[in-house]
N, C-alpha and C positions, 0 to 999 in steps of 0.2 A: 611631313615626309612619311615615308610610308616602305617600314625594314622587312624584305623578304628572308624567311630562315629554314632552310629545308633540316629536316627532322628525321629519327632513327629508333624504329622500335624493335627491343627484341634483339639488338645487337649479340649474336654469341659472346665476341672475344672483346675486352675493353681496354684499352693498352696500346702500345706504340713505342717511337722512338723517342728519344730525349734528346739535351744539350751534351749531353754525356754520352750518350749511345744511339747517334743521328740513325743508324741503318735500320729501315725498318725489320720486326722481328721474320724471322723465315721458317717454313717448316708447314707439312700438311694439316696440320692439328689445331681444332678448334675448344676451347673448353675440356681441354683432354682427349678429345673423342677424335677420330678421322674422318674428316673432311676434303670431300671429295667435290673440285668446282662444277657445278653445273656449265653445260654449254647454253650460250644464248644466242639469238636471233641475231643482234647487235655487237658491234664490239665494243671492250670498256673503255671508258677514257683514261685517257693519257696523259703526261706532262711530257716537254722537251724543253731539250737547250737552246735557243735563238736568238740572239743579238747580243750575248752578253747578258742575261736574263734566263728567266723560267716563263716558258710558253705555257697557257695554261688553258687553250681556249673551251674543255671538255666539261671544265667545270666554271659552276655548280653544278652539282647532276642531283638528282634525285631516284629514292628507288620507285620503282613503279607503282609501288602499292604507297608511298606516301611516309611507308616506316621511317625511313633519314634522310640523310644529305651529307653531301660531298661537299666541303669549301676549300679553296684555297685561299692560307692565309698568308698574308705579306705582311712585316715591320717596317714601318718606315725608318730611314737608317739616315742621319745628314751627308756619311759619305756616300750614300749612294749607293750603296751594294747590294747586289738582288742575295734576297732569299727566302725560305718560301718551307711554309710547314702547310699539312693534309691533315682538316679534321672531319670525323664523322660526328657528325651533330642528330639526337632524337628529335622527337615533336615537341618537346620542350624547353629544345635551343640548348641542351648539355651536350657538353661532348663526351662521348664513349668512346672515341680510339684519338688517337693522332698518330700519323706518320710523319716524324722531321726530316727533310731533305737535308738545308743546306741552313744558316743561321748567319747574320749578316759577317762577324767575325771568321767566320770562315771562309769568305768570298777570296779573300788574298794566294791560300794555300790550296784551295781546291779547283776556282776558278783562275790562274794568276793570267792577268794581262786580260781578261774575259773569256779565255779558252776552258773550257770544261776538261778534268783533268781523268786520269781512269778512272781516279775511287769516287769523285763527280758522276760519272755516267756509271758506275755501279751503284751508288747509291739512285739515281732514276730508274734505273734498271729494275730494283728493288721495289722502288714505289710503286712501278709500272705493275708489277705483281702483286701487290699489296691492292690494288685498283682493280686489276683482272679479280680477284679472290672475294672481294666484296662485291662487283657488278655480277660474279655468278650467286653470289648470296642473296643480291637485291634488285639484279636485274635492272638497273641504274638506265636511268634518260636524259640526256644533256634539261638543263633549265634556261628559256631563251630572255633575254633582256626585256623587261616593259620598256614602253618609250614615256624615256625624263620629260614632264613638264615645266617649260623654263615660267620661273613666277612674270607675272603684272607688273611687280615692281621692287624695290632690290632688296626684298624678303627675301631668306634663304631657299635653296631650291627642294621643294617636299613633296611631289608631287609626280608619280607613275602611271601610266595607263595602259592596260593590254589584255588580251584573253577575258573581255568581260568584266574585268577588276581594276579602282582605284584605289592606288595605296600611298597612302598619304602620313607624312611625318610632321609632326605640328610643334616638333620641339622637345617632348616628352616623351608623348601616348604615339605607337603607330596604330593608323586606322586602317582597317581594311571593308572595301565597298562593292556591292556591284556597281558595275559603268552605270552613272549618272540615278543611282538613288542616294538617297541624303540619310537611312539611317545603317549603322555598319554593321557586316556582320561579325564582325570580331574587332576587338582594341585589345590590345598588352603596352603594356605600366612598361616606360624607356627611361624610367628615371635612371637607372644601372647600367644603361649606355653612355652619360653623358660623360663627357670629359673634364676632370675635377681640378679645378682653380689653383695655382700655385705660384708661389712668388718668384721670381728670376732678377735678376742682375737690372732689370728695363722693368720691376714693377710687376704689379699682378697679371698671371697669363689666363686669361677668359681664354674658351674654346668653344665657339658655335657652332653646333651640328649643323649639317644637313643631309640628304636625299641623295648622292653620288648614282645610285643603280641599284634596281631591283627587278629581279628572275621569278622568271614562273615556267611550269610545265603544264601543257592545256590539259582539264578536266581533275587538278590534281587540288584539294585544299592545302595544296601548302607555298608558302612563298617565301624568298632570300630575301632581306634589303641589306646595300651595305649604304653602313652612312662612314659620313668623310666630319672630319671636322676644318675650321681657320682658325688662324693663329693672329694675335694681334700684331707681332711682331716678331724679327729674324729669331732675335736674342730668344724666344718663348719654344720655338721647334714647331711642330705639328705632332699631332697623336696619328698613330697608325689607326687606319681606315677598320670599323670594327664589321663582322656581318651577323648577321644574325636570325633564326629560321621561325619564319611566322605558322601555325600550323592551327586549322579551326575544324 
């Protein structure tokens, strides 16, 4: 399998919102200093409300020069409930900001019945500024999907191709290629990705990665993968989907 992770250098401000203080922080001020958005060519991406959900389709983005990334992150929740935190990630795959939207536990009081409620569409509201602020700091590009290769045989799915690049997830190591040479030009060490073994009610919970989807922006060294894990059984849950930013 093969993990795209867009990446962030140089970040001014490193900081966000929490479980405790979901709205992102507001104010001109970057590092002390005043900060004034650049206009850009493009407009930033967005999040929205749609179907009972967080619309997310803008992200990944990446900045132009390659400095970070934009992900959006999802918990997987068994009831069900959307929610949805924004982190900025460097070329190293750390995160330097997050913006928290909404946290599964709050979906009852903020979303009730799936209706988006005011202090709901204030806090997007909020994000959506927190998006515009950074896209005039980085000048941000949507990152388009490679296309999933389904395997030969019922080996888990590792395997992306797109913009010249194979990125491939082989359980551990992500490998990154050009389209159809055999030696890579970059690997990073996924053992910190994997999902860690634990006993439940039904026995021990094993969790198999795979390859769900990975982003790229053309002519840019950096790539998202997000990988997914299975679950052996109900009783075991599933691990929310991790992403993580490849950068060489």
């Amino acid at each position: 399998m093969r993990t795209l992770v867009a990446i962030a250098f140089g970040l001014g401000a490193c900081g966000g919102g929490s479980a405790s203080a979901p709205s992102p922080a507001k104010g001109d001020t970057l590092s002390g200093s005043a900060f004034e958005v650049p206009k850009r060519q493009t407009p930033p991406p967005v999040i929205e409300w749609k179907d009972r959900a967080f619309a997310t389709d803008a992200l990944p983005a990446v900045a132009k020069a390659g400095e970070v990334v934009v992900v959006p992150i999802r918990i997987t929740d068994e009831r069900g409930y959307a929610n949805l935190r924004i982190e900025v990630r460097d070329r190293t795959d750390t995160t330097v900001e997050t913006i928290q939207v909404m946290t599964p536990n709050e979906y009852e009081s903020l979303a009730p019945g799936g209706n988006p409620s005011n202090a709901l569409l204030h806090r997007i509201s909020d994000a959506n500024a927190e998006l515009a602020k950074l896209h005039g700091m980085h000048d941000l590009v949507p990152m388009g999907p490679l296309e999933i290769q389904p395997p030969a045989d019922s080996t888990p799915t590792h395997l992306a191709m797109g913009d010249g690049l194979d990125i491939d997830w082989n359980g551990d190591h992500l490998h990154v290629f050009r389209h159809n040479q055999d030696r890579p030009v970059f690997t990073r060490d996924g053992h910190a990705w994997l999902a860690p073994l634990h006993q439940s009610t039904a026995g021990a919970c094993n969790f198999p990665s795979f390859l769900r989807a990975a982003y790229h922006a053309p002519q840019l060294s950096v790539v998202v993968v997000q990988l997914a894990y299975r679950s052996p059984s109900d009783a075991c849950g599933v691990p929310s989907d991790q992403f993580h930013v490849i950068a060489w």
